[in-house]
DRENKESE-844342 format. One record per residue (C-alpha): residue number from 1; residue in one letter; x, y, z. Coordinates in Angstrom, 3 decimals, always signed. Layout:
BEGIN
+-----+-----+----------+----------+----------+
|   n | res |       xx |       yy |       zz |
+-----+-----+----------+----------+----------+
| NUM |   A |        X |        Y |        Z |
...
+-----+-----+----------+----------+----------+
END
This chain:
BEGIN
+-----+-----+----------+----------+----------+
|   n | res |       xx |       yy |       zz |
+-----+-----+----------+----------+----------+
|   1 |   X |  +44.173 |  +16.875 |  +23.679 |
|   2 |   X |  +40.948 |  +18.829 |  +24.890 |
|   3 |   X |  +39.776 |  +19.001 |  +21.613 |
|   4 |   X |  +40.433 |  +14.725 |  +20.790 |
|   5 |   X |  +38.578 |  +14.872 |  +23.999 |
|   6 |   X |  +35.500 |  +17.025 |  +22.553 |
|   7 |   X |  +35.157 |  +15.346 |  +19.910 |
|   8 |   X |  +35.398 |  +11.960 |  +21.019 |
|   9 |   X |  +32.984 |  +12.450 |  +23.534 |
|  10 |   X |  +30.409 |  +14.330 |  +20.661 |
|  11 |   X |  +31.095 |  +10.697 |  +18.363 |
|  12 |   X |  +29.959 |   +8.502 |  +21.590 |
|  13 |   X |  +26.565 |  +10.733 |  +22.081 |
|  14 |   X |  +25.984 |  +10.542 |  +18.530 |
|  15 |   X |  +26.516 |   +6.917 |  +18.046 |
|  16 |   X |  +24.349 |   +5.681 |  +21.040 |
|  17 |   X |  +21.695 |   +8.527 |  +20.216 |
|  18 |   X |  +21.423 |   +6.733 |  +16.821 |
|  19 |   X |  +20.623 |   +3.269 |  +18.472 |
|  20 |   X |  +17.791 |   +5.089 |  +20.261 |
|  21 |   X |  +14.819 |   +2.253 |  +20.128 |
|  22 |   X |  +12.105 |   +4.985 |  +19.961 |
|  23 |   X |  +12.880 |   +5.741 |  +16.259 |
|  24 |   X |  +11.473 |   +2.551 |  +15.045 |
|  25 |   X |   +8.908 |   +2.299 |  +17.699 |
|  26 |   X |   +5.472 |   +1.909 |  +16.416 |
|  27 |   X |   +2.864 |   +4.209 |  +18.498 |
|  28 |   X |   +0.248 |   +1.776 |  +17.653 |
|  29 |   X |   +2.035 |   -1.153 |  +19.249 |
|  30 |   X |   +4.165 |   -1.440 |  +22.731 |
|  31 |   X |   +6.900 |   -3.749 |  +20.991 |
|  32 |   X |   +9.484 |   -2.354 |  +19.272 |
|  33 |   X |   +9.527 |   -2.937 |  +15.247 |
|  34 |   X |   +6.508 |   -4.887 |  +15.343 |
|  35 |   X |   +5.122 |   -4.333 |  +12.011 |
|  36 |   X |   +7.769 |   -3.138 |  +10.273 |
|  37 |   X |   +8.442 |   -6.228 |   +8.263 |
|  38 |   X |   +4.699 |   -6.117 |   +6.234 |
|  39 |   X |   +5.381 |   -2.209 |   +5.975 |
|  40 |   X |   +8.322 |   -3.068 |   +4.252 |
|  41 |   X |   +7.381 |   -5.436 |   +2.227 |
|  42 |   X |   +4.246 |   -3.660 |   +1.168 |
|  43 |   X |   +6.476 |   -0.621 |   +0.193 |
|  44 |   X |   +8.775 |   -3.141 |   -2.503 |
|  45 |   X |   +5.727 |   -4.375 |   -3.565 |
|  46 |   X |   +3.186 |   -1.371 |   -3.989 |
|  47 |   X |   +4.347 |   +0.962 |   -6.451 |
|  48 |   X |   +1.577 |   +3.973 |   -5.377 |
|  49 |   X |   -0.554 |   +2.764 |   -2.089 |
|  50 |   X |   -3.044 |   +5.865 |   -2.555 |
|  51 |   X |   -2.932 |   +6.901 |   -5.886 |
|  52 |   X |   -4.488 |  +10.604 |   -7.315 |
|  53 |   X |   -6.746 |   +8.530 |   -9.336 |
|  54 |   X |   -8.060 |   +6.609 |   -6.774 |
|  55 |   X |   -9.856 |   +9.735 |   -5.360 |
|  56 |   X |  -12.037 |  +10.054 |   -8.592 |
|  57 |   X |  -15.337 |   +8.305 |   -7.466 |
|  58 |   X |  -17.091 |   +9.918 |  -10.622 |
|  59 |   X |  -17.299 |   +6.830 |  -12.060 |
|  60 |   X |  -18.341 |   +6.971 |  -15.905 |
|  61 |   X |  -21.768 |   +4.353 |  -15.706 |
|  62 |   X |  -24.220 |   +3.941 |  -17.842 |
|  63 |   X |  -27.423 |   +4.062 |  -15.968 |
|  64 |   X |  -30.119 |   +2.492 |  -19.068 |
|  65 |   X |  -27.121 |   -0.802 |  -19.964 |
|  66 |   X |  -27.391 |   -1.559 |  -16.376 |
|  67 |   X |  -30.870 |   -1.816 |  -16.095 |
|  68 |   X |  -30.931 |   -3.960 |  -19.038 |
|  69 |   X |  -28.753 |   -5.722 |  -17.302 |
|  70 |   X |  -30.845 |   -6.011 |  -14.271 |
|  71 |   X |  -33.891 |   -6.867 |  -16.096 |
|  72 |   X |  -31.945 |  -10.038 |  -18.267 |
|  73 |   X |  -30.889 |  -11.321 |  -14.632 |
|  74 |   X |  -34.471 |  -10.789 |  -13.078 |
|  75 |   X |  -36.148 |  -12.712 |  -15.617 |
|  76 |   X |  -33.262 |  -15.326 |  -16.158 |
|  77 |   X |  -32.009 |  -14.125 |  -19.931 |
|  78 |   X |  -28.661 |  -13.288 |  -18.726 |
|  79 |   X |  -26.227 |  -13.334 |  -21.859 |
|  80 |   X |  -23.668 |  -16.015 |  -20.965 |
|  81 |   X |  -20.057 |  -15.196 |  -21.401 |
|  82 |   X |  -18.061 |  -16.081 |  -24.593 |
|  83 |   X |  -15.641 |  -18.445 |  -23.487 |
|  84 |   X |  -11.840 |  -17.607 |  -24.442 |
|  85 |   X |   -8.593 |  -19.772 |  -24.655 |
|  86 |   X |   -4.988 |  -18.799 |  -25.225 |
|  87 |   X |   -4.963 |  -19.246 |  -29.092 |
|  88 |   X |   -7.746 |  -16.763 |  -29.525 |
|  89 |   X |   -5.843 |  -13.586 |  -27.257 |
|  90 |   X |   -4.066 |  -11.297 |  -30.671 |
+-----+-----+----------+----------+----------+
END
């Protein structure tokens, strides 16, 4: 009986320790779960936030194209786009 007693008592602190409101409480905000539903969805939805790759900023440019580039648009000979449609994507 001591031991039913034991136990029981060890279930009730674990159950209403689980429903502790400080677990999802966000430190930036005073309501509880405020937030959490953009979190969440942001988590489905973004398969890496902060990619490896994203750290790279060694960017491969090539300096002389864009200053072609900015000479054609600072004396108004910029090369205007070729225009696509569906029927010309292979």
């Amino acid at each position: 009986m001591k031991m039913h007693l034991c136990f029981g008592l060890l279930l009730v602190g674990v159950a209403l320790a689980a429903c502790d409101a400080s677990v999802y409480q966000d430190s930036r905000t005073q309501f509880v779960g405020y937030g959490d539903a953009v979190r969440q969805n942001n988590a489905v939805m973004i398969i890496d936030p902060q990619p490896v790759s994203a750290a790279n900023v060694d960017l491969d440019f090539d300096g002389r194209k864009d200053a072609i580039a900015i000479e054609r648009y600072r004396t108004g000979q910029v090369i205007p786009p070729k225009e696509l449609s569906t029927s010309d994507v292979q």
